[in-house]
DSSP file (Angstrom, degrees, kcal/mol; ACC not computed):
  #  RESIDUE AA STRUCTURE BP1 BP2  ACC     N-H-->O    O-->H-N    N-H-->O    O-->H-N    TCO  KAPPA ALPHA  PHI   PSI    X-CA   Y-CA   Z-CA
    1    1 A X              0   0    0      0, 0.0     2,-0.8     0, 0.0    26,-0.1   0.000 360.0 360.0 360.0 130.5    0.0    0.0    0.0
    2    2 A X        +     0   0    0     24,-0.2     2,-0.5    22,-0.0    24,-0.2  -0.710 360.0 179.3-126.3 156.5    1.4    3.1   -0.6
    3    3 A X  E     -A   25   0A   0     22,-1.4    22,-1.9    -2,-0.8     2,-0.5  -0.778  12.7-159.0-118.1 146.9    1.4    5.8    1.6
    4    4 A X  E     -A   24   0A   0     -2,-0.5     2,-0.2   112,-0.5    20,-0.2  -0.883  17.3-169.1-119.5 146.0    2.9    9.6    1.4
    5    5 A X  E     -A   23   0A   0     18,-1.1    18,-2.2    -2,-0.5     2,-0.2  -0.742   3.3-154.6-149.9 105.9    3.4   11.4    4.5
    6    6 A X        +     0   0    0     -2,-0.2     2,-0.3    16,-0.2    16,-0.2  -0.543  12.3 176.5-110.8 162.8    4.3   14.9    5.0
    7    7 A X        +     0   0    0     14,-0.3    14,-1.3    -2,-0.2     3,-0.1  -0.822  41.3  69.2-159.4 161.5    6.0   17.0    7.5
    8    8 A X        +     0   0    0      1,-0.3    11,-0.6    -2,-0.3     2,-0.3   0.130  53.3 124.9 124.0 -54.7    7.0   20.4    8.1
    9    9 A X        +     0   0    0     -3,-0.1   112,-0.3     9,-0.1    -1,-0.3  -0.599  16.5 135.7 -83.0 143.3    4.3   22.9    8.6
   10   10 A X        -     0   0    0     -2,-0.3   113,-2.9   110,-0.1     2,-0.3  -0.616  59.4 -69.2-152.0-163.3    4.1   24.6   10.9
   11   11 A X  B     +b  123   0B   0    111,-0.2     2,-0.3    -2,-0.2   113,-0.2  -0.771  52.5 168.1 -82.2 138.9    3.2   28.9   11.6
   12   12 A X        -     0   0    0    111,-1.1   113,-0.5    -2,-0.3     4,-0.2  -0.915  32.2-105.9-150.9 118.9    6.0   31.1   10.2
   13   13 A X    >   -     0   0    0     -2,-0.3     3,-1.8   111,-0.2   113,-0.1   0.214  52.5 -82.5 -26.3 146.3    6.0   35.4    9.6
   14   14 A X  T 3  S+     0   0    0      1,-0.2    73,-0.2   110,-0.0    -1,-0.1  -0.659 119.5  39.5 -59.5 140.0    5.8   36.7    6.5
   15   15 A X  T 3  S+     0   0    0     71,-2.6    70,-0.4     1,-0.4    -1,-0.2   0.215  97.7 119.0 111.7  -9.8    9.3   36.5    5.1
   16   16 A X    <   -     0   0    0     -3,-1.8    70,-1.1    70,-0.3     2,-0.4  -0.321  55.6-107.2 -95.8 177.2    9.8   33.7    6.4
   17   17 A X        +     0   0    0     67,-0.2     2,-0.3    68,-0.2    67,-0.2  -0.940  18.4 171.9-141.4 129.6   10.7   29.9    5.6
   18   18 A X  E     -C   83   0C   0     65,-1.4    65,-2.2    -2,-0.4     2,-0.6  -0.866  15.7-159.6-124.1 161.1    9.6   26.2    5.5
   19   19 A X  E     -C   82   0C   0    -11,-0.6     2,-0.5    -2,-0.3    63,-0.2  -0.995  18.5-168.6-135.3 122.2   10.9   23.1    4.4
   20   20 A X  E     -C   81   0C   0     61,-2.3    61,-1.6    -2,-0.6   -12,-0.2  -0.898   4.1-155.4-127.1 131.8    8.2   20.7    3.9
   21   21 A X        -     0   0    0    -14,-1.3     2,-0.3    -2,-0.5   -14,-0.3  -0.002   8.5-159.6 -70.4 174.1    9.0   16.7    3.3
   22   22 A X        -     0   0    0    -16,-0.2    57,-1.0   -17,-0.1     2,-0.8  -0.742  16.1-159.8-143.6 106.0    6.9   14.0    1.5
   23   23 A X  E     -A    5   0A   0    -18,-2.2   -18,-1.1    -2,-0.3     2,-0.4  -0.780   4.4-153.0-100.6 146.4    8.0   10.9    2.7
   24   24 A X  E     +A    4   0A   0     -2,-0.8     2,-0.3    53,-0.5   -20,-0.2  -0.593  20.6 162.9 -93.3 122.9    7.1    8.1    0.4
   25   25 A X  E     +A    3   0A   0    -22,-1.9   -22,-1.4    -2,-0.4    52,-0.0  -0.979  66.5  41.1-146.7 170.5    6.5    3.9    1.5
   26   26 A X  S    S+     0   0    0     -2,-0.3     2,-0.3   -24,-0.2   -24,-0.2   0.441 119.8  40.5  71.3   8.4    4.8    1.2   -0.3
   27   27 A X  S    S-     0   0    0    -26,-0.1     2,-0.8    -3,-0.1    -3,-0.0  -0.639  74.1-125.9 171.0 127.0    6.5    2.5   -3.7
   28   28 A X        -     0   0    0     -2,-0.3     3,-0.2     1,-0.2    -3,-0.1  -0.503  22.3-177.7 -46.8 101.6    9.7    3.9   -4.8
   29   29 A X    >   +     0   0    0     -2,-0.8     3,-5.0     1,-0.2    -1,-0.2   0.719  52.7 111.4-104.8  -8.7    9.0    7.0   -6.4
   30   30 A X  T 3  S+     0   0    0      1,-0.3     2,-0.3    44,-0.2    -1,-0.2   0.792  96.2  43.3 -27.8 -73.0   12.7    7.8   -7.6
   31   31 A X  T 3  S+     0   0    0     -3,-0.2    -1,-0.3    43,-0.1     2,-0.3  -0.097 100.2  87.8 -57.9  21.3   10.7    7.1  -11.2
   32   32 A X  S <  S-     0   0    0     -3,-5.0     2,-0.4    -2,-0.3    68,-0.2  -0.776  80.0-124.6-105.9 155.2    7.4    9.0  -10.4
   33   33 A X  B     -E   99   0D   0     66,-0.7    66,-2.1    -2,-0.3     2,-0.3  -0.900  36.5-157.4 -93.9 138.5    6.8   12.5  -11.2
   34   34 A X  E     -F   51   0E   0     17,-1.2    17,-1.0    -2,-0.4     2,-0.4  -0.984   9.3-169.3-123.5 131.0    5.6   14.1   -7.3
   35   35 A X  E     -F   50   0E   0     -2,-0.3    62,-2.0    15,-0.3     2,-0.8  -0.953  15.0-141.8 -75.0 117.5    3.6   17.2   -7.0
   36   36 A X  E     -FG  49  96E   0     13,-2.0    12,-2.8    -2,-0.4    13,-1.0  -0.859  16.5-170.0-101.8 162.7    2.6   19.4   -4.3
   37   37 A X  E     -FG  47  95E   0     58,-3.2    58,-1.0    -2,-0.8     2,-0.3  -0.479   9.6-145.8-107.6 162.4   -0.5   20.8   -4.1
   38   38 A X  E     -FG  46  94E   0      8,-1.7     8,-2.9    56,-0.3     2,-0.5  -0.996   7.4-166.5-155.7 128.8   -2.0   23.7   -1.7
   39   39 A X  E     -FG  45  93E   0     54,-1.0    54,-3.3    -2,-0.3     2,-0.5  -0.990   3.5-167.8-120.5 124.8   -5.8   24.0   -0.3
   40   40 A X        -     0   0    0      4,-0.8    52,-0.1    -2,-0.5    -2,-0.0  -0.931  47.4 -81.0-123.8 121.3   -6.9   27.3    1.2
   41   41 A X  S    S+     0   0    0     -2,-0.5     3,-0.1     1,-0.2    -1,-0.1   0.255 116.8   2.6 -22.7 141.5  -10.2   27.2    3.1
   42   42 A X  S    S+     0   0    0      1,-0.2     2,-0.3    -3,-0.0    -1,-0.2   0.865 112.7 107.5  52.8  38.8  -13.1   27.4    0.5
   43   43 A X  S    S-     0   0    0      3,-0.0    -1,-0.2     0, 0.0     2,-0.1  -0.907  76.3-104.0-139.7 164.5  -10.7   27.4   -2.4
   44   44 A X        -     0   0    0     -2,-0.3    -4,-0.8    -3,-0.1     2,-0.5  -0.368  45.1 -98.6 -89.4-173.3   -9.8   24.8   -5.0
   45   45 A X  E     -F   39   0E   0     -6,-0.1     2,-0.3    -2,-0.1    -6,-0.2  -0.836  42.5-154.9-112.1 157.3   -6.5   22.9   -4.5
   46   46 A X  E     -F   38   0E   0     -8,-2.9    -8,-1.7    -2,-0.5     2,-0.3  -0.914  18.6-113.2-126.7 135.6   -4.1   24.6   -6.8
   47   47 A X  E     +F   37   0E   0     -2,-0.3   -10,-0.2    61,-0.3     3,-0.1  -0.547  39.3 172.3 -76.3 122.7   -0.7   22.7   -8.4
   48   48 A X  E     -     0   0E   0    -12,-2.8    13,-2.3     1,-0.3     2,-0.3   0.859  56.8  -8.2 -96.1 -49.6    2.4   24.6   -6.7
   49   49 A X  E     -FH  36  60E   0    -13,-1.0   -13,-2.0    11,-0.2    -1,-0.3  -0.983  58.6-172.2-156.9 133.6    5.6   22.5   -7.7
   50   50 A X  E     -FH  35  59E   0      9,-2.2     9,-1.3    -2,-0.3     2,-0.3  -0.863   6.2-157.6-130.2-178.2    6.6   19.2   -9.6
   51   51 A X  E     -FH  34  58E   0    -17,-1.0   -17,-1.2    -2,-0.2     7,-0.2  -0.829   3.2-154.9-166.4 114.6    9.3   17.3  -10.2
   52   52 A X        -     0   0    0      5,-4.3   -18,-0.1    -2,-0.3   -20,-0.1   0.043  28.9-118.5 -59.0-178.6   10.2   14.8  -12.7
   53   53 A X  S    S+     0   0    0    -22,-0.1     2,-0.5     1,-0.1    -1,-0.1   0.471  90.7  85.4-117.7  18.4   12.6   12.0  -12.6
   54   54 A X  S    S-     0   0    0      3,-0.1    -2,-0.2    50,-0.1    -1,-0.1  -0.908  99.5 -61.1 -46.8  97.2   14.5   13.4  -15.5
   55   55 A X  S    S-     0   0    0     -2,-0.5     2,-1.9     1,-0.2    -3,-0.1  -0.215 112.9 -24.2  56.1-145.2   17.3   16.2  -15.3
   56   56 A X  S    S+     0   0    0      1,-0.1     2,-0.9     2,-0.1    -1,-0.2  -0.478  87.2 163.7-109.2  80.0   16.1   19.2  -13.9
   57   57 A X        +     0   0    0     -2,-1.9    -5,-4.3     2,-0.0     2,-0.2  -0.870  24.0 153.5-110.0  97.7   12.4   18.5  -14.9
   58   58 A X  E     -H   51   0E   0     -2,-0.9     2,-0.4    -7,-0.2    -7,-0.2  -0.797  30.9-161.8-104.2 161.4   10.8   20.7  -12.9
   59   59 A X  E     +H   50   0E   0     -9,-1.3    -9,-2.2    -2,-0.2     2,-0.4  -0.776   5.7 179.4-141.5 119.9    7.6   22.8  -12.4
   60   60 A X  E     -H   49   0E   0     -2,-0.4   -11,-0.2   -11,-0.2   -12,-0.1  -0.950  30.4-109.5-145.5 158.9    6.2   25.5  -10.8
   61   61 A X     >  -     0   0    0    -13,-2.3     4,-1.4    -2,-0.4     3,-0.2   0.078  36.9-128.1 -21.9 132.6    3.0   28.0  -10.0
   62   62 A X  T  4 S+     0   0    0      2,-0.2     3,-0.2     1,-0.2    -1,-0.1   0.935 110.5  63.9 -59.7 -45.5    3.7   31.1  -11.4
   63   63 A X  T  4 S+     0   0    0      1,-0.3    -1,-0.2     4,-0.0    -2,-0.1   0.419 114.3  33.7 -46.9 -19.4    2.8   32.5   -7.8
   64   64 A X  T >4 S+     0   0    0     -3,-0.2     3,-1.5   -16,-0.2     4,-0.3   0.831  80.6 126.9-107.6 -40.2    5.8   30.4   -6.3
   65   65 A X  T 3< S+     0   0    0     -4,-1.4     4,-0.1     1,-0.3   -16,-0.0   0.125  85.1  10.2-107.9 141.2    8.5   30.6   -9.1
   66   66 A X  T 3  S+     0   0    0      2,-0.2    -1,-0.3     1,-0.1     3,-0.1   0.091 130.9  58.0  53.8  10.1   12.1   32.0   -7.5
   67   67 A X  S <  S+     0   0    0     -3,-1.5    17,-0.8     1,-0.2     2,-0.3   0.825 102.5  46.5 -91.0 -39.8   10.6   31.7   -4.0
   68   68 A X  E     -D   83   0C   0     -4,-0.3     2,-0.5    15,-0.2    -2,-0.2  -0.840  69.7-164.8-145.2 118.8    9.6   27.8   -3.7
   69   69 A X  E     -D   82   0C   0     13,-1.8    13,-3.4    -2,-0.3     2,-0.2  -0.953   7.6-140.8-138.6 143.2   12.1   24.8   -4.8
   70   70 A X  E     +D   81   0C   0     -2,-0.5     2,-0.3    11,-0.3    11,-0.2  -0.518  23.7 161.0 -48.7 120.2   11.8   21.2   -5.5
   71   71 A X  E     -D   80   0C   0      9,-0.6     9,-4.9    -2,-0.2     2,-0.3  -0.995  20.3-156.5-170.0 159.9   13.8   18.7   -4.8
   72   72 A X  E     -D   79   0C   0     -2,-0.3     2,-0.7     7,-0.3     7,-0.2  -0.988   4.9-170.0-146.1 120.4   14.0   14.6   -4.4
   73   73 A X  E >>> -D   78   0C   0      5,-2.8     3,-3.0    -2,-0.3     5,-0.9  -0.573   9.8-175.7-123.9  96.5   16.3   12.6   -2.5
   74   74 A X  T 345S+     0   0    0     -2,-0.7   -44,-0.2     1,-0.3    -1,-0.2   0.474  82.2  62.9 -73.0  -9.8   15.4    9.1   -3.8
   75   75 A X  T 345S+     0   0    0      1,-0.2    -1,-0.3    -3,-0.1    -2,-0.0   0.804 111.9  45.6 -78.2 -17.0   17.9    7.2   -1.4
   76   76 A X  T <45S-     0   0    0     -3,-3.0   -52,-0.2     2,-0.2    -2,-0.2   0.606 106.1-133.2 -70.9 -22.5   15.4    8.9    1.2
   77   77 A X  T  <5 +     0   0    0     -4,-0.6   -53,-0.5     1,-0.2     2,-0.4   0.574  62.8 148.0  72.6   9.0   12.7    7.9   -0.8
   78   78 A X  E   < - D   0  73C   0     -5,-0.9    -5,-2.8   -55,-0.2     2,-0.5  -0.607  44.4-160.0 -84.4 126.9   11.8   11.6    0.0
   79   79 A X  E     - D   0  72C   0    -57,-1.0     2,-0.5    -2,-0.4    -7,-0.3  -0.910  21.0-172.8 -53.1  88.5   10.1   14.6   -1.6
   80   80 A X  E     - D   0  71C   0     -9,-4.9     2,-0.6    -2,-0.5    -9,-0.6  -0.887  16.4-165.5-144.5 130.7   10.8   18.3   -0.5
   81   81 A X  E     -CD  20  70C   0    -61,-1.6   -61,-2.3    -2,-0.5     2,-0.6  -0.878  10.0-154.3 -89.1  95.5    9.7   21.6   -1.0
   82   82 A X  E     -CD  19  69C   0    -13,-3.4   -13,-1.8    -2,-0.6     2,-0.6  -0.630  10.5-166.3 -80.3 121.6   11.4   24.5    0.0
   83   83 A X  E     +CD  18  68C   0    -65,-2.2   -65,-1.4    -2,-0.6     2,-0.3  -0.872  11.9 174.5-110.7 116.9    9.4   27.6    0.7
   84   84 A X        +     0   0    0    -17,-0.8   -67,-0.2    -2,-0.6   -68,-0.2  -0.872  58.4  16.4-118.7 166.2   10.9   31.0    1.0
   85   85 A X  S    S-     0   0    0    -70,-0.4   -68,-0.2    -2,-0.3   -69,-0.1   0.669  87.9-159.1   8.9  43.5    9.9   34.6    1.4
   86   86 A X        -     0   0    0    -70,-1.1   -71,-2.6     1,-0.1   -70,-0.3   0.049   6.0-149.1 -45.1 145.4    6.5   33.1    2.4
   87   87 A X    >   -     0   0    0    -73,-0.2     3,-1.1     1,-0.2     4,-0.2  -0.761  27.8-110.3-142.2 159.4    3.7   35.2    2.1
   88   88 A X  G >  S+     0   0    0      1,-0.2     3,-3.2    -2,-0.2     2,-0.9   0.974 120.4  57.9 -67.1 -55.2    0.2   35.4    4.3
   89   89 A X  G 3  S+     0   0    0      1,-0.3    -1,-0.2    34,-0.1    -3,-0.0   0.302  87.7  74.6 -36.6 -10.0   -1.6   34.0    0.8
   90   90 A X  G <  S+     0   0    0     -3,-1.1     2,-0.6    -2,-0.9    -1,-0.3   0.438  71.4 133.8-103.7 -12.8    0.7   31.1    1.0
   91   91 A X    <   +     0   0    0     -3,-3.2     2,-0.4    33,-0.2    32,-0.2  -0.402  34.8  94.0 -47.1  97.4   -1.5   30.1    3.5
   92   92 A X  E    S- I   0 122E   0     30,-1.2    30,-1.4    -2,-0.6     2,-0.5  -0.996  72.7 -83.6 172.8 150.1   -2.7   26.4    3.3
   93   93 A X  E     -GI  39 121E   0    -54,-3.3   -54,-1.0    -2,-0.4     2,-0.5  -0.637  49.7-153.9 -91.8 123.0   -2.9   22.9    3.7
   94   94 A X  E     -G   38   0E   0     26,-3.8    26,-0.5    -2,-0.5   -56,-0.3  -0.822   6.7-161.8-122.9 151.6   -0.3   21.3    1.2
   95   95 A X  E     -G   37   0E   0    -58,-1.0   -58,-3.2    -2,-0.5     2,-0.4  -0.835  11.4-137.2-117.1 160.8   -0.6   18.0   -0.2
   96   96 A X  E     -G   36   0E   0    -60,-0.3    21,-1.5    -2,-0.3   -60,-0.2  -0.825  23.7-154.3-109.5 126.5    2.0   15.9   -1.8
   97   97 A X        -     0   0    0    -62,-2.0     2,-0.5    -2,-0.4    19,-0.2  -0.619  16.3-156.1 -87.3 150.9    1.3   13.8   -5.1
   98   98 A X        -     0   0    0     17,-0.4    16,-1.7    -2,-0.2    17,-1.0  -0.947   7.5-168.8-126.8 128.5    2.4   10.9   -6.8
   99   99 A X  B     -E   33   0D   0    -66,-2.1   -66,-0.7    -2,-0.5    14,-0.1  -0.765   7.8-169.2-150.4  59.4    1.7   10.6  -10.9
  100  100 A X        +     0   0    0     -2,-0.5    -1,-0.1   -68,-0.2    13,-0.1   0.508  46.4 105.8  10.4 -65.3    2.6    7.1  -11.8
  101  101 A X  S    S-     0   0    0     11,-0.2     2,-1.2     1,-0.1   -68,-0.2   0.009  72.8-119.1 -73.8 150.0    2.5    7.3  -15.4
  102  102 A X  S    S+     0   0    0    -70,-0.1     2,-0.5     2,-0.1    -1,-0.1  -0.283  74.6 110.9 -95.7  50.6    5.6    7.3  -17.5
  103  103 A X        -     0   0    0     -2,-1.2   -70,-0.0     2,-0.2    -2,-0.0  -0.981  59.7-148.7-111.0 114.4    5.5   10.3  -19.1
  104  104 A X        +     0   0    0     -2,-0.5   -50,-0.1   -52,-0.1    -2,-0.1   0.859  68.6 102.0 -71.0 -12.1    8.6   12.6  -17.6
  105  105 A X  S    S-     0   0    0    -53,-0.1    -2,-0.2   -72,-0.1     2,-0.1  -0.425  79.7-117.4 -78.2 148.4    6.6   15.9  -18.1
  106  106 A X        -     0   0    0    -56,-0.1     2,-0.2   -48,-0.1   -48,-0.1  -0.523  22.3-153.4 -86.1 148.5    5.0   17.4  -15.1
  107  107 A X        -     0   0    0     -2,-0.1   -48,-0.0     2,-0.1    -8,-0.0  -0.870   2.6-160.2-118.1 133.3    1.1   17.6  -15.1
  108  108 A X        +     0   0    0     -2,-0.2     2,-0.6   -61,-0.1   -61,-0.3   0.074  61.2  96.4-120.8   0.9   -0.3   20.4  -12.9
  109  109 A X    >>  -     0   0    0      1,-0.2     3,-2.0   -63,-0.1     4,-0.5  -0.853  66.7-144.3-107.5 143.0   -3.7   19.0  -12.6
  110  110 A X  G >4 S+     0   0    0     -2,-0.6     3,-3.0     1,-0.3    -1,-0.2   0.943  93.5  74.2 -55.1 -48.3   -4.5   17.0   -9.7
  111  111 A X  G 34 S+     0   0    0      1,-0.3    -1,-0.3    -3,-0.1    -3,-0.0   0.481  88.2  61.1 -59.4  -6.9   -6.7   14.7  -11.4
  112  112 A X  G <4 S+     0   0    0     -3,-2.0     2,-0.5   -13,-0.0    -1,-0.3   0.562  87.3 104.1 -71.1 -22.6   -3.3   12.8  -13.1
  113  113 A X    <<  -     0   0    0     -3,-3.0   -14,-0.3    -4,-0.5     3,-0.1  -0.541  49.6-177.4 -97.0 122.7   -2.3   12.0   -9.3
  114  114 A X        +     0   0    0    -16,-1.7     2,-0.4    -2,-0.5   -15,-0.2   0.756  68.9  33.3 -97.1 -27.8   -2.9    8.5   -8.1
  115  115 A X  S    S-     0   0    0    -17,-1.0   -17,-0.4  -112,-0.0     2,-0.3  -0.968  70.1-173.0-122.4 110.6   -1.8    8.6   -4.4
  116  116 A X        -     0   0    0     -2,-0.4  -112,-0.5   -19,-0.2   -19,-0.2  -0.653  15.7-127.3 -76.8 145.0   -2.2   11.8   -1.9
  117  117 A X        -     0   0    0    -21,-1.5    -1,-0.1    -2,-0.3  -112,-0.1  -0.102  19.3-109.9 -40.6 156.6   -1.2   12.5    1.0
  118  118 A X        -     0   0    0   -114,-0.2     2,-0.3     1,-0.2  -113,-0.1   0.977  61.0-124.5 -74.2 -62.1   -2.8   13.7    4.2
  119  119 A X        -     0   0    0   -113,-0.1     2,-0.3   -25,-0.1    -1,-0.2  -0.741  12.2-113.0 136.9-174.3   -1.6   16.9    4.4
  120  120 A X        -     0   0    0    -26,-0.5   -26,-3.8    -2,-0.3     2,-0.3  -0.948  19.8-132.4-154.2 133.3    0.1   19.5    6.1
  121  121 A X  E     +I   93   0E   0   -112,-0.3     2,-0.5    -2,-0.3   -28,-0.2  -0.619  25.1 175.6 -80.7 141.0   -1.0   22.7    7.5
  122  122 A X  E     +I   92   0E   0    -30,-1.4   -30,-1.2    -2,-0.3     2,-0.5  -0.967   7.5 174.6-133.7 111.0    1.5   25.8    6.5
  123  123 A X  B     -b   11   0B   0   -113,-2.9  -111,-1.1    -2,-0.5     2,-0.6  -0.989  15.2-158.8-125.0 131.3   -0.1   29.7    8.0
  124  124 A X        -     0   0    0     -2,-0.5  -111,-0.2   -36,-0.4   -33,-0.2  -0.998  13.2-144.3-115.0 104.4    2.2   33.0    7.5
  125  125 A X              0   0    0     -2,-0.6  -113,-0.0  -113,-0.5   -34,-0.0  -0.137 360.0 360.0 -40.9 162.8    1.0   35.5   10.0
  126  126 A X              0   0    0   -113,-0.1    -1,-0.1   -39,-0.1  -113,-0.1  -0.078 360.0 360.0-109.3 360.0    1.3   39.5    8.1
């Protein structure tokens, strides 16, 4: 069975910084593409970052891009998303993806992603 589990969030200032994990069991993912994903009460969940397992096949939200980076450390089995100059809007539960299919290009819609996560809560105070 496989299970994603993410860690990390916490409250942080604006300006401030998170590191959030996905750790992975029941499946290798070194050869998956992983998202995460972000829910903000009454909001749809919106694609932040992805990460192939080819070169630096990455992706991100315009709304993150030179704040928020992606990165995989496959002996970890591990996912992780670095969040920086964090903003109150950034506010959100984010979930970690997994996208099976063997196609290296990141997909930004949730509905390609076969295993989620629980989540993880992340709030930037102003």
């Amino acid at each position: 069975q496989v299970q994603l589990v993410e860690s990390g969030g916490g409250l942080v200032q604006a300006g401030g910084s998170l590191r959030l994990a996905c750790a992975a069991s029941g499946r290798t993912v070194s050869r998956d593409k992983v998202g995460w994903f972000r829910q903000a009460p009454g909001q749809v969940r919106e694609f932040v970052a992805g990460i192939s397992w080819i070169g630096d096949g990455t992706r991100y939200a315009d709304s993150v891009k030179g704040r928020f980076s992606i990165s995989r450390d496959n002996d970890k089995n591990t996912v992780y998303l670095q969040m920086n100059s964090l903003k109150p809007e950034d506010t959100a539960v984010y979930y970690c993806a997994v996208d099976p299919e063997l196609i290296p290009v990141v997909n930004p819609s949730p509905g390609t992603y076969k295993y989620w996560g629980q989540g993880t809560q992340v709030t930037v105070s102003s």
